[in-house]
mmCIF file as Biopython writes it, N, C-alpha, C and O atoms, coordinates in Angstrom:
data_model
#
loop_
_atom_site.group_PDB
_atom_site.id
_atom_site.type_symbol
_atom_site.label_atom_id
_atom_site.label_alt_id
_atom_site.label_comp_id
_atom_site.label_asym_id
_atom_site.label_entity_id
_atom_site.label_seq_id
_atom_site.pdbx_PDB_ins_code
_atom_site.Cartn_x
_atom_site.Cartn_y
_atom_site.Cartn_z
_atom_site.occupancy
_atom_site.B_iso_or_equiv
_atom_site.auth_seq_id
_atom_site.auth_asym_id
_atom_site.pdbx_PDB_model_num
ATOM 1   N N  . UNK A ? 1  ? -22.674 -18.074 3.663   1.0 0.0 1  A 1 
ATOM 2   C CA . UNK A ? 1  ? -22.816 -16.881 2.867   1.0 0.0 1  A 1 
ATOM 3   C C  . UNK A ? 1  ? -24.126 -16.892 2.078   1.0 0.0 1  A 1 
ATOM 4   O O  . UNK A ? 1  ? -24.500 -15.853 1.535   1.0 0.0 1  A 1 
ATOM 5   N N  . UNK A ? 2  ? -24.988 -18.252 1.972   1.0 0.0 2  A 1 
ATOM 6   C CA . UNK A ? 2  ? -26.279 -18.106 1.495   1.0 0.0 2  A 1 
ATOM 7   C C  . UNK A ? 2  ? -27.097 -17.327 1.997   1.0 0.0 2  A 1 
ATOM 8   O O  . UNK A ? 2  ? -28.185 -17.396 1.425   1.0 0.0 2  A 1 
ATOM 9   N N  . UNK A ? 3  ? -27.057 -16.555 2.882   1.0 0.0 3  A 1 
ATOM 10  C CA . UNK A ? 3  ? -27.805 -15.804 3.501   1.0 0.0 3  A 1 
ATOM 11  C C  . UNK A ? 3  ? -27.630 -14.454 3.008   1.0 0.0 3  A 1 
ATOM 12  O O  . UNK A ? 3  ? -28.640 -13.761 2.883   1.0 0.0 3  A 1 
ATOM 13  N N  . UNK A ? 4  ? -26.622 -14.034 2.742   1.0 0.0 4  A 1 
ATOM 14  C CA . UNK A ? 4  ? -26.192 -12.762 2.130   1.0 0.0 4  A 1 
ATOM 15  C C  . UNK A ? 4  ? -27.176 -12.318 1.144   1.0 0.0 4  A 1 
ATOM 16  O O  . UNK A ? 4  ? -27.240 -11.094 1.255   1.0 0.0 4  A 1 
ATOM 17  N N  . UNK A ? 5  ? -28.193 -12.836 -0.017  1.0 0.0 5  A 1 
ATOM 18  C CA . UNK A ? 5  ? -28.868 -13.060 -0.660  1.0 0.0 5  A 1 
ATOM 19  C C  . UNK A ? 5  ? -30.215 -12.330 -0.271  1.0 0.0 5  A 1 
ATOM 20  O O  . UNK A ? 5  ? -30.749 -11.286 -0.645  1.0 0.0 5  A 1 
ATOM 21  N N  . UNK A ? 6  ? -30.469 -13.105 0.443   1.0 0.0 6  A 1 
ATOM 22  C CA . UNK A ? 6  ? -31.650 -12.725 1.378   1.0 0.0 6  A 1 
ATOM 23  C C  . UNK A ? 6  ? -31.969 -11.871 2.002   1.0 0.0 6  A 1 
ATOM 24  O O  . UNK A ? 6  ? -32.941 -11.124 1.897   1.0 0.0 6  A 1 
ATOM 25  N N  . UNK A ? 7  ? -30.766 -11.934 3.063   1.0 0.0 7  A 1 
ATOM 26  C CA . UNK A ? 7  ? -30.835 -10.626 3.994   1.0 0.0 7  A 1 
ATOM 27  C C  . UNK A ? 7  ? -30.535 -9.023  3.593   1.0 0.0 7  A 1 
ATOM 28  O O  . UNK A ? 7  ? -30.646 -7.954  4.193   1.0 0.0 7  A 1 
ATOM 29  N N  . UNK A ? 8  ? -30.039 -9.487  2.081   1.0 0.0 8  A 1 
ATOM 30  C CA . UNK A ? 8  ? -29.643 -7.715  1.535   1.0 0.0 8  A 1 
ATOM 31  C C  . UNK A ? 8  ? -30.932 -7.042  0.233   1.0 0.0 8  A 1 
ATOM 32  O O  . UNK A ? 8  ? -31.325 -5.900  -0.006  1.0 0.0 8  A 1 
ATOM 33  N N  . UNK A ? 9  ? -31.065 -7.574  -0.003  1.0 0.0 9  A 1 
ATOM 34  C CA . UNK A ? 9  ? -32.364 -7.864  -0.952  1.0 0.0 9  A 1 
ATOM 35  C C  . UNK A ? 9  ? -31.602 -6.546  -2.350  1.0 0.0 9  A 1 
ATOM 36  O O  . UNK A ? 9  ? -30.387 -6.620  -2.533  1.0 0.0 9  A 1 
ATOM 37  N N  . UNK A ? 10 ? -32.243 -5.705  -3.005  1.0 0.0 10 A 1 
ATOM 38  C CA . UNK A ? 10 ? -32.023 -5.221  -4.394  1.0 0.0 10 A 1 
ATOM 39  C C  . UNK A ? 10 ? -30.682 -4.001  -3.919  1.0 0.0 10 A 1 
ATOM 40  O O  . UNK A ? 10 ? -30.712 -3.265  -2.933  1.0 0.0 10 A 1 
ATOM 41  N N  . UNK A ? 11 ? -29.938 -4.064  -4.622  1.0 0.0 11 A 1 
ATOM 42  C CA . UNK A ? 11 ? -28.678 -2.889  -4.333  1.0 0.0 11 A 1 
ATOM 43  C C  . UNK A ? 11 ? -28.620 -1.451  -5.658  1.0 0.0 11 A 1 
ATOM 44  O O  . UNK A ? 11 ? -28.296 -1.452  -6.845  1.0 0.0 11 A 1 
ATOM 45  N N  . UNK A ? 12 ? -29.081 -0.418  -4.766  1.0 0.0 12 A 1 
ATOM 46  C CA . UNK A ? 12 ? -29.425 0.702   -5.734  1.0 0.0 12 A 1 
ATOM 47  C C  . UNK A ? 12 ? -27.865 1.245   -5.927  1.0 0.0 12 A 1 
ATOM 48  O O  . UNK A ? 12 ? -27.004 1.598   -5.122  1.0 0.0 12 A 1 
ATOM 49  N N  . UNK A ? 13 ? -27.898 1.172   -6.972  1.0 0.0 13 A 1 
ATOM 50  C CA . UNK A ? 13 ? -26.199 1.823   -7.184  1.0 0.0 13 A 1 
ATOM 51  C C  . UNK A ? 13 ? -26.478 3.761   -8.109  1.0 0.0 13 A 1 
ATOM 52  O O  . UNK A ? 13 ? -27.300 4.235   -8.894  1.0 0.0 13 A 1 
ATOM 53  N N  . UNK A ? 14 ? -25.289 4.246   -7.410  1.0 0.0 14 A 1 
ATOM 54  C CA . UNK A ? 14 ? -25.373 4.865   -7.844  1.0 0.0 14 A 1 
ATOM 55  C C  . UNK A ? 14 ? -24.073 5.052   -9.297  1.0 0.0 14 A 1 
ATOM 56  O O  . UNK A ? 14 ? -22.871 4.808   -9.182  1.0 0.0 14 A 1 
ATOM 57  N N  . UNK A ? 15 ? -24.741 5.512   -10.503 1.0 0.0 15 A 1 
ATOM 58  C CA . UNK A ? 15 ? -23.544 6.064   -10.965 1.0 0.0 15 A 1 
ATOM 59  C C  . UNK A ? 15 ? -22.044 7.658   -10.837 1.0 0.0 15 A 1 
ATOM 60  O O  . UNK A ? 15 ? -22.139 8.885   -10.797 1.0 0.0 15 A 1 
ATOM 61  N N  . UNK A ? 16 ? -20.914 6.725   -10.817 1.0 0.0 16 A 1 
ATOM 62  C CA . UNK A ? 16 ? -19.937 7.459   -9.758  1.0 0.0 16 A 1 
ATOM 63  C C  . UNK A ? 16 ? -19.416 8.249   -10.989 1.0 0.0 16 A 1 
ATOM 64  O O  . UNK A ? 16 ? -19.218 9.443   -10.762 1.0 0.0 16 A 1 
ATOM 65  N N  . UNK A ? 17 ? -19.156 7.815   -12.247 1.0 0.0 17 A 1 
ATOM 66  C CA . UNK A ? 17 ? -18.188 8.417   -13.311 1.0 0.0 17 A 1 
ATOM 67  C C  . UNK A ? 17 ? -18.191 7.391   -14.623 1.0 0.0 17 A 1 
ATOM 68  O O  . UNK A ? 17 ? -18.519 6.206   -14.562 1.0 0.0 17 A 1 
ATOM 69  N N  . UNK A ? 18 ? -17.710 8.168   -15.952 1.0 0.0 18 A 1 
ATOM 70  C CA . UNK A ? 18 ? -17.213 7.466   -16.396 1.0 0.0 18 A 1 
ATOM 71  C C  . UNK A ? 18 ? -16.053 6.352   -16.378 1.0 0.0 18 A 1 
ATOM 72  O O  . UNK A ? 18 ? -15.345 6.277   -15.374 1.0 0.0 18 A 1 
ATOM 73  N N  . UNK A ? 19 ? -15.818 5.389   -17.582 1.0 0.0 19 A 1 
ATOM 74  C CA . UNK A ? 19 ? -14.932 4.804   -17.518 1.0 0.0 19 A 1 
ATOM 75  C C  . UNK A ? 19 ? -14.353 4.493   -18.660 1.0 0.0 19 A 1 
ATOM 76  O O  . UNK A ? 19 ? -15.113 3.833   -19.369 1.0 0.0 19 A 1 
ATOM 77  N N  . UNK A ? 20 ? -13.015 4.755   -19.271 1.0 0.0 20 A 1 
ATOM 78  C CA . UNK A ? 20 ? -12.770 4.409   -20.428 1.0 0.0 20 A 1 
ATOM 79  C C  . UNK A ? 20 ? -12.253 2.822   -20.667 1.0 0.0 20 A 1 
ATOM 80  O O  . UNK A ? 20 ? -11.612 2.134   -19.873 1.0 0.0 20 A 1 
ATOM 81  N N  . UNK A ? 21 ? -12.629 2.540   -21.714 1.0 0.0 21 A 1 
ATOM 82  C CA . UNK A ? 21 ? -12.656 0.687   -21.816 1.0 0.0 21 A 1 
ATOM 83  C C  . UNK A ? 21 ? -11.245 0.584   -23.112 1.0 0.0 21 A 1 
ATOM 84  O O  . UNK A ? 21 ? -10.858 -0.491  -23.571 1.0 0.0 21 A 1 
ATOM 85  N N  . UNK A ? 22 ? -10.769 1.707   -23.436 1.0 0.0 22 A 1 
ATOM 86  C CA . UNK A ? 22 ? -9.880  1.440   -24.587 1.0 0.0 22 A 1 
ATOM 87  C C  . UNK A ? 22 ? -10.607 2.151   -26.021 1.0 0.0 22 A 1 
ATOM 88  O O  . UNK A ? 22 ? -10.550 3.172   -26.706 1.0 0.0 22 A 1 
ATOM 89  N N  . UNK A ? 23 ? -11.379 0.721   -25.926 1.0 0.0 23 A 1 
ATOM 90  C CA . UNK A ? 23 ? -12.283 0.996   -27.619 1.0 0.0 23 A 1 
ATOM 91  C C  . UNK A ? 23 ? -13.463 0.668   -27.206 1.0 0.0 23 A 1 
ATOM 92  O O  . UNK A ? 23 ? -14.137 -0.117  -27.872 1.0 0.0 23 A 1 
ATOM 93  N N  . UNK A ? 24 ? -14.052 1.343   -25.735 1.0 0.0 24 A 1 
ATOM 94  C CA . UNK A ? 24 ? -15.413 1.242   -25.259 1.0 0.0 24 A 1 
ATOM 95  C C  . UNK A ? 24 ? -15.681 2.399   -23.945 1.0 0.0 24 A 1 
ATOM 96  O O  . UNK A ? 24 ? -14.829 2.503   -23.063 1.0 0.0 24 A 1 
ATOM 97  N N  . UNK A ? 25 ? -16.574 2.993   -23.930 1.0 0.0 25 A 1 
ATOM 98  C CA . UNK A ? 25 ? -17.143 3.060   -22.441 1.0 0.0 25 A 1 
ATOM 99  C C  . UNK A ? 25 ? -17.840 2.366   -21.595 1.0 0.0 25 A 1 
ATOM 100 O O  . UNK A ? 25 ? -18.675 1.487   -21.812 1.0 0.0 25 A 1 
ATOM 101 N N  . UNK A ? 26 ? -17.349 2.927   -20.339 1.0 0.0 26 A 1 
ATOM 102 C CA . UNK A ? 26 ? -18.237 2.204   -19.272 1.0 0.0 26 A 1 
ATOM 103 C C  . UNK A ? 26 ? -19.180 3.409   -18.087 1.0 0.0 26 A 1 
ATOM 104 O O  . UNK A ? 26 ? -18.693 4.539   -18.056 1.0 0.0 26 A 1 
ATOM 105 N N  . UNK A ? 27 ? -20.154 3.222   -17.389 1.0 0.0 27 A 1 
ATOM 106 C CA . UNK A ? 27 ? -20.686 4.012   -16.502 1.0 0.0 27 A 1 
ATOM 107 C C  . UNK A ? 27 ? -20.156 3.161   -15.181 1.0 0.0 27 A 1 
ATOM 108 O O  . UNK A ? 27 ? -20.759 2.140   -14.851 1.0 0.0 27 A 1 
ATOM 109 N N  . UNK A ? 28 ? -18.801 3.707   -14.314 1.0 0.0 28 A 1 
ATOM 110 C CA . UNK A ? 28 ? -18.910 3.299   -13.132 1.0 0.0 28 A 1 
ATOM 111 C C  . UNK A ? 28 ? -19.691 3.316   -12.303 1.0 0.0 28 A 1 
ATOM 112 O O  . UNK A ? 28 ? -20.152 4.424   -12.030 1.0 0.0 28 A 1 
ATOM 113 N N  . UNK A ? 29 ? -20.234 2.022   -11.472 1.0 0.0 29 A 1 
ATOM 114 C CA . UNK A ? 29 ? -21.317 1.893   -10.631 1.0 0.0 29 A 1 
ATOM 115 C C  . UNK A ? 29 ? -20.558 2.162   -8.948  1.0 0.0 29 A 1 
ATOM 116 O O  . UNK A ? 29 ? -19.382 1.926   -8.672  1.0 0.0 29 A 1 
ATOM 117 N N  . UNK A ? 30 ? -21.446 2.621   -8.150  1.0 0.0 30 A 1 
ATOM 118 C CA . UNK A ? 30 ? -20.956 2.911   -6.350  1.0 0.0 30 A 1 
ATOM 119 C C  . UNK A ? 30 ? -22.514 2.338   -5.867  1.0 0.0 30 A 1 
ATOM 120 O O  . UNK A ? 30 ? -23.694 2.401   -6.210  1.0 0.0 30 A 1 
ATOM 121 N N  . UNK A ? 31 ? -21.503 1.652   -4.673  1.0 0.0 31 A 1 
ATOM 122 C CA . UNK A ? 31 ? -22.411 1.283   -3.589  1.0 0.0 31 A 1 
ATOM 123 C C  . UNK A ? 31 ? -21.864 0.435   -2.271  1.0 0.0 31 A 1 
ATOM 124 O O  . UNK A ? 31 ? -21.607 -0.767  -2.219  1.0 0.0 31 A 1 
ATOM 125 N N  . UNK A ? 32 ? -21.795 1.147   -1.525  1.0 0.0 32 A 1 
ATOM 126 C CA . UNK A ? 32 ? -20.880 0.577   -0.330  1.0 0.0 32 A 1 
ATOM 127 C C  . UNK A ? 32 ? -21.650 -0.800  0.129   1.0 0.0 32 A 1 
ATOM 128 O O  . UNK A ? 32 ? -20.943 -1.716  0.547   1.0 0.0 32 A 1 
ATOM 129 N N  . UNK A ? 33 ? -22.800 -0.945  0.078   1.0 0.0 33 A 1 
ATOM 130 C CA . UNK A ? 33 ? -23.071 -2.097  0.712   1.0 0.0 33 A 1 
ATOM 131 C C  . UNK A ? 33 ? -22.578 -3.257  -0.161  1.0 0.0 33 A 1 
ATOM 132 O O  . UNK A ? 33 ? -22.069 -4.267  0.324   1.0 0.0 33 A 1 
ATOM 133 N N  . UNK A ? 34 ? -22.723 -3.093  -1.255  1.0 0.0 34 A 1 
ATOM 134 C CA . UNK A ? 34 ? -22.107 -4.032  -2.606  1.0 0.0 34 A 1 
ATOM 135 C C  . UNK A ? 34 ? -20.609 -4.435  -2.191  1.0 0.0 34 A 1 
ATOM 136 O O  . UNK A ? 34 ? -20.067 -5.540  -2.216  1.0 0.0 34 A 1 
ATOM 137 N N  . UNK A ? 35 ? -20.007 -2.905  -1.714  1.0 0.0 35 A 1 
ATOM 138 C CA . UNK A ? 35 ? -18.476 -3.457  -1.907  1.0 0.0 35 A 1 
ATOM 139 C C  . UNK A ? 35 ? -18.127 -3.984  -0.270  1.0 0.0 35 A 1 
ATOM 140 O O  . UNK A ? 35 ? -17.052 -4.513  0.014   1.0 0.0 35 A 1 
ATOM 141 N N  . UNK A ? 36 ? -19.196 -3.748  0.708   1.0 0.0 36 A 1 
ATOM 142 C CA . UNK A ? 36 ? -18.910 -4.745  2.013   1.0 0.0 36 A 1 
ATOM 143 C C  . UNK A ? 36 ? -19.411 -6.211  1.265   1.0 0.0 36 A 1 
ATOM 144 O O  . UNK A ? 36 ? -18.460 -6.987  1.174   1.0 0.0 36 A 1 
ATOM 145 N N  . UNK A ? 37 ? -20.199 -6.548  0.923   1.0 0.0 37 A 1 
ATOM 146 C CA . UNK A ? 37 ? -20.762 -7.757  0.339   1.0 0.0 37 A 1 
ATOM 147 C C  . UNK A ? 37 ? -19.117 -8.781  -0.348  1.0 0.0 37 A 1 
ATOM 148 O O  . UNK A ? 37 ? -18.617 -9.857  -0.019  1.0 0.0 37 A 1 
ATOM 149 N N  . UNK A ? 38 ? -18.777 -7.778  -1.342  1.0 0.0 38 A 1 
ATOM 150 C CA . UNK A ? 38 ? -18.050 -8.574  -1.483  1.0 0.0 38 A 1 
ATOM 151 C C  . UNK A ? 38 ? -16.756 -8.895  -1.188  1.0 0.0 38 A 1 
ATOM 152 O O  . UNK A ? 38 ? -16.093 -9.845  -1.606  1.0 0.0 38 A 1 
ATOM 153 N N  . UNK A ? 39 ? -16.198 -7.284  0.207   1.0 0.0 39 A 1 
ATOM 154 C CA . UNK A ? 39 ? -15.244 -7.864  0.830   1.0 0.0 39 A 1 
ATOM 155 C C  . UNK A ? 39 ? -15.468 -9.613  1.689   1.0 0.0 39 A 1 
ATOM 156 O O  . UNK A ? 39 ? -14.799 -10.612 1.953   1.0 0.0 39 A 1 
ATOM 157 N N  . UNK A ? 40 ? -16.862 -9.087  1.846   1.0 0.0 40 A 1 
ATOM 158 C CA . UNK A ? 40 ? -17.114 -10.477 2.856   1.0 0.0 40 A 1 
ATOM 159 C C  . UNK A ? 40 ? -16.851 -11.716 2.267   1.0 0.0 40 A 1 
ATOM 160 O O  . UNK A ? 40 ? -16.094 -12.516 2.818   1.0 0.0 40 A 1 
ATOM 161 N N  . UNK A ? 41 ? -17.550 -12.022 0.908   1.0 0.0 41 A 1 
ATOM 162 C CA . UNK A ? 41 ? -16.971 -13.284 0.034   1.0 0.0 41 A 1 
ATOM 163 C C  . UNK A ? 41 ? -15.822 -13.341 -0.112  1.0 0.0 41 A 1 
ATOM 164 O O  . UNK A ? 41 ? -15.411 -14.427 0.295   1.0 0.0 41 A 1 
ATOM 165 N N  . UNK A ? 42 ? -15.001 -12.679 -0.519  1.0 0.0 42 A 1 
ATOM 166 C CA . UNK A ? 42 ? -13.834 -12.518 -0.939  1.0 0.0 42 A 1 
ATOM 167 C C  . UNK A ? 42 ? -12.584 -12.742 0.389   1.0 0.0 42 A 1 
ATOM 168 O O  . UNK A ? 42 ? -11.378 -12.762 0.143   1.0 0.0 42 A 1 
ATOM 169 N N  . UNK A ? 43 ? -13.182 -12.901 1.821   1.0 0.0 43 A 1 
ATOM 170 C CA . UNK A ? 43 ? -12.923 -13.364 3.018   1.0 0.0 43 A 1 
ATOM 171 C C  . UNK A ? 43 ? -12.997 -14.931 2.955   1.0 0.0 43 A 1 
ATOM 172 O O  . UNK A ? 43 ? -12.106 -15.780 2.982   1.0 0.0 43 A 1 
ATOM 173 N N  . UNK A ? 44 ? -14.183 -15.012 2.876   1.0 0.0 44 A 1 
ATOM 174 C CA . UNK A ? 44 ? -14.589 -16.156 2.967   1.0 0.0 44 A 1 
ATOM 175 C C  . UNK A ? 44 ? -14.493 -17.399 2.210   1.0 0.0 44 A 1 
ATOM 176 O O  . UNK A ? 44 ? -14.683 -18.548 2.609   1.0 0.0 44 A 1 
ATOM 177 N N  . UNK A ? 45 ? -14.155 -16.966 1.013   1.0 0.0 45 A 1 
ATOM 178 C CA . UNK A ? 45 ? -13.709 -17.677 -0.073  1.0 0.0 45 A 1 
ATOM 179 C C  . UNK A ? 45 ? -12.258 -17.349 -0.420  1.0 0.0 45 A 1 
ATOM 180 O O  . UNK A ? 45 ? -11.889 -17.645 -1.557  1.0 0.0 45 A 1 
ATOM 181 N N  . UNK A ? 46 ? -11.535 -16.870 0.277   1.0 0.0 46 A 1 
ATOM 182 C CA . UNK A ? 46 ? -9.924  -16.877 0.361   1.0 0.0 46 A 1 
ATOM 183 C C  . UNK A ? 46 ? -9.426  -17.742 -0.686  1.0 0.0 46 A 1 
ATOM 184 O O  . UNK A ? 46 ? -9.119  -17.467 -1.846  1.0 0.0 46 A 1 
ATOM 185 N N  . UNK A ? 47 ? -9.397  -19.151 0.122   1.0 0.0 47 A 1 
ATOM 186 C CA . UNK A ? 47 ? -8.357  -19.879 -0.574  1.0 0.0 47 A 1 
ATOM 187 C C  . UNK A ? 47 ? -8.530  -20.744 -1.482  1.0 0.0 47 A 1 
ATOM 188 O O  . UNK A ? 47 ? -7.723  -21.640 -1.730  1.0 0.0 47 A 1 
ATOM 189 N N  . UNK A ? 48 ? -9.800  -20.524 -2.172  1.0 0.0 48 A 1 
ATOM 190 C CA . UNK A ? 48 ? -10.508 -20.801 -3.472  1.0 0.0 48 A 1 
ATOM 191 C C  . UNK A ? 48 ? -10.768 -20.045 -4.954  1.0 0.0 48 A 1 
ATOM 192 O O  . UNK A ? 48 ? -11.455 -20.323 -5.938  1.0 0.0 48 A 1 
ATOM 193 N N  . UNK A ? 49 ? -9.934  -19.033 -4.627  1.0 0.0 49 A 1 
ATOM 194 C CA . UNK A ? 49 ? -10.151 -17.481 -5.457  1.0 0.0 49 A 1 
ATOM 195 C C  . UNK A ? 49 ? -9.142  -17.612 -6.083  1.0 0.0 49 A 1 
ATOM 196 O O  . UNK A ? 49 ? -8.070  -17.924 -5.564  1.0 0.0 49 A 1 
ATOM 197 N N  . UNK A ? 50 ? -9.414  -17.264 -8.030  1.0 0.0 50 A 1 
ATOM 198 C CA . UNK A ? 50 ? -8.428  -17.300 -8.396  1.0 0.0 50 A 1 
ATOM 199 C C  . UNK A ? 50 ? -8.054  -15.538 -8.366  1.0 0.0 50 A 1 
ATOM 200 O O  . UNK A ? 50 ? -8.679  -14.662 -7.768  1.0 0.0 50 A 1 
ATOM 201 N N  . UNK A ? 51 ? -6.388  -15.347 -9.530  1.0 0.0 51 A 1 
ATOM 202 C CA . UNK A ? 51 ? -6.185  -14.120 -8.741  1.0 0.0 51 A 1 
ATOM 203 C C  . UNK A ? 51 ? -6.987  -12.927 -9.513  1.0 0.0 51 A 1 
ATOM 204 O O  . UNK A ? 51 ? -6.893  -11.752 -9.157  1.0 0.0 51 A 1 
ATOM 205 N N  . UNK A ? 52 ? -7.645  -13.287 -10.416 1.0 0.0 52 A 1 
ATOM 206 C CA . UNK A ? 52 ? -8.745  -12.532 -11.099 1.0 0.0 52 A 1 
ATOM 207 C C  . UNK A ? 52 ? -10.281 -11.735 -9.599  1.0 0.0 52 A 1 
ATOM 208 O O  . UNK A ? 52 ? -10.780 -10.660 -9.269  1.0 0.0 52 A 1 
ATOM 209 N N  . UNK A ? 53 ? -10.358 -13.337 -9.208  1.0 0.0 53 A 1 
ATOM 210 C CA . UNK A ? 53 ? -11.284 -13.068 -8.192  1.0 0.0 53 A 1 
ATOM 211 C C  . UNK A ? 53 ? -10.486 -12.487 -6.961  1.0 0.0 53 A 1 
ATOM 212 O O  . UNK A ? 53 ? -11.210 -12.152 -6.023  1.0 0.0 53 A 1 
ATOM 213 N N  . UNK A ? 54 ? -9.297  -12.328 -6.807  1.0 0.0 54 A 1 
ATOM 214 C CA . UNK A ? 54 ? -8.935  -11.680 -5.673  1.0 0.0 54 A 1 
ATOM 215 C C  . UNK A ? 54 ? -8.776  -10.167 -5.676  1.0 0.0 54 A 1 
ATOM 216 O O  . UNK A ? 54 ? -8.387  -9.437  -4.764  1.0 0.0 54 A 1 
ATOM 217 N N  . UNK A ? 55 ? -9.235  -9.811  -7.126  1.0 0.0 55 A 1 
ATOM 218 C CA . UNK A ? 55 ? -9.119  -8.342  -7.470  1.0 0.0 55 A 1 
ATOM 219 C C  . UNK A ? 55 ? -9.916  -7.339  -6.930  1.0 0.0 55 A 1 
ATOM 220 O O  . UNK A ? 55 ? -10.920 -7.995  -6.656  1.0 0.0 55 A 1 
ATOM 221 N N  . UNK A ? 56 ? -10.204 -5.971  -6.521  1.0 0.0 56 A 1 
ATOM 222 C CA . UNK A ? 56 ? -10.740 -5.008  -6.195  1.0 0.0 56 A 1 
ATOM 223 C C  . UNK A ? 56 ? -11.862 -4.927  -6.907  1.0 0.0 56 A 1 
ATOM 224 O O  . UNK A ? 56 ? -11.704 -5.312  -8.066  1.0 0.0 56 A 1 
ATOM 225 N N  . UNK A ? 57 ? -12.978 -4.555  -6.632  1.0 0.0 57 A 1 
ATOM 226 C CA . UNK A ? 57 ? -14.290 -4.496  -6.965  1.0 0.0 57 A 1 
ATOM 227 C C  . UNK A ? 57 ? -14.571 -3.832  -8.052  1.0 0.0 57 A 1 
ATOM 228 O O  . UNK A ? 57 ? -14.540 -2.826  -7.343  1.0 0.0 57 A 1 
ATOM 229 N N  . UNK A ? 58 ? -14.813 -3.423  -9.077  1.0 0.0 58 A 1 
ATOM 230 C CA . UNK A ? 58 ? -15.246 -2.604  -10.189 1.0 0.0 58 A 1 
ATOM 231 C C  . UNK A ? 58 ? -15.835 -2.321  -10.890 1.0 0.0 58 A 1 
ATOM 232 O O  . UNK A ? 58 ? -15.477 -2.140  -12.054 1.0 0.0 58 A 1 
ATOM 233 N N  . UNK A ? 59 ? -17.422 -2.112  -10.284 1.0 0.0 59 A 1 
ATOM 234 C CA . UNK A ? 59 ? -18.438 -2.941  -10.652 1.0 0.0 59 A 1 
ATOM 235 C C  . UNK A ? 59 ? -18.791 -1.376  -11.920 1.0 0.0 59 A 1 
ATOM 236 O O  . UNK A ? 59 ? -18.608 -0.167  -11.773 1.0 0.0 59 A 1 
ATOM 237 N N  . UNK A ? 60 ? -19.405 -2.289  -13.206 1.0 0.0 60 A 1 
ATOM 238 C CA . UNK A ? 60 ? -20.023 -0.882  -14.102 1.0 0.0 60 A 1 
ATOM 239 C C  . UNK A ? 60 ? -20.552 -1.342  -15.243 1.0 0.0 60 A 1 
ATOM 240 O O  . UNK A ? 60 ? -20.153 -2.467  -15.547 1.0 0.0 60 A 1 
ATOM 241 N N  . UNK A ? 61 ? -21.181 -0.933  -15.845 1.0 0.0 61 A 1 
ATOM 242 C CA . UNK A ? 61 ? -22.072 -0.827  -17.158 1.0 0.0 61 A 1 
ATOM 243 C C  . UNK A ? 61 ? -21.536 -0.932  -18.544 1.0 0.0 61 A 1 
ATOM 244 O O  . UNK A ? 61 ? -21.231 0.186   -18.959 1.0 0.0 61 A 1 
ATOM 245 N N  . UNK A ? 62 ? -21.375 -1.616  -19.163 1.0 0.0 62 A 1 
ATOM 246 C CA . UNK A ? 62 ? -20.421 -1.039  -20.298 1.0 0.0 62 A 1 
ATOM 247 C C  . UNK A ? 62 ? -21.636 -0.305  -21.483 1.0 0.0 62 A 1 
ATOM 248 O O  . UNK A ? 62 ? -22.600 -1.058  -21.622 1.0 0.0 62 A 1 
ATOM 249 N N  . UNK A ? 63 ? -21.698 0.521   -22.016 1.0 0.0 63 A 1 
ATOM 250 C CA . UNK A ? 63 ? -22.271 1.323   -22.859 1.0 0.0 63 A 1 
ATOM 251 C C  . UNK A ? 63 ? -21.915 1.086   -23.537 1.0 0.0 63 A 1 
ATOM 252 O O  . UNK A ? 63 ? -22.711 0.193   -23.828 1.0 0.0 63 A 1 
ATOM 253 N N  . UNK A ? 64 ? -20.648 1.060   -24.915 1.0 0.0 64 A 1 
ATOM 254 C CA . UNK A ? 64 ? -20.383 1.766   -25.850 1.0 0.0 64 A 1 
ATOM 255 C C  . UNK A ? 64 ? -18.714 0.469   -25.855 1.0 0.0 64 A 1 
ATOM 256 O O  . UNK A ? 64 ? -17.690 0.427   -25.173 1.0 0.0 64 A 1 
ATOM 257 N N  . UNK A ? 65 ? -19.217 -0.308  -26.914 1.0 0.0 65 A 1 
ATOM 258 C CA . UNK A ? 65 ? -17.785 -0.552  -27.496 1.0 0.0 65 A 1 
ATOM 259 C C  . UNK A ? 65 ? -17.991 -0.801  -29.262 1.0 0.0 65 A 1 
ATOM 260 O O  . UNK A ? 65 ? -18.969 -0.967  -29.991 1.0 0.0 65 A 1 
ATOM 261 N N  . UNK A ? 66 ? -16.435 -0.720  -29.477 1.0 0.0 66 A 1 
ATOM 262 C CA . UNK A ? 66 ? -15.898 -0.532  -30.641 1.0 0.0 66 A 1 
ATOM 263 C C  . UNK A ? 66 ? -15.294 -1.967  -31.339 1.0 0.0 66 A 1 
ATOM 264 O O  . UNK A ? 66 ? -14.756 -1.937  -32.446 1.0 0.0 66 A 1 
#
């Protein structure tokens, strides 16, 4: 998977939406190549993942907490 690095080089995300944090915002980030990237780790590193890391992707900005 060291190669993954390399071969993908800078990932332009776009922003998809807000996100509410409770007692913060967030700017949700999109980018499909990001979220193949890390289906692929998340393959590959199976049975080393805790269940935090086995979670769905959610990648975003936080702006604004309280």
């Amino acid at each position: 998977m060291a190669d993954a690095c390399r071969t993908l080089g800078p990932l332009p995300v776009q922003v998809a939406s807000l996100r509410s944090l409770g007692r913060g915002v967030a700017f949700n980030l999109e980018n499909a190549a990001l979220r193949a990237l890390h289906r692929r780790l998340q393959t590959a590193w199976a049975p080393r993942l805790t269940p935090q890391d086995q979670q769905k992707l959610q990648p975003h900005v936080t702006v604004q907490t309280r």
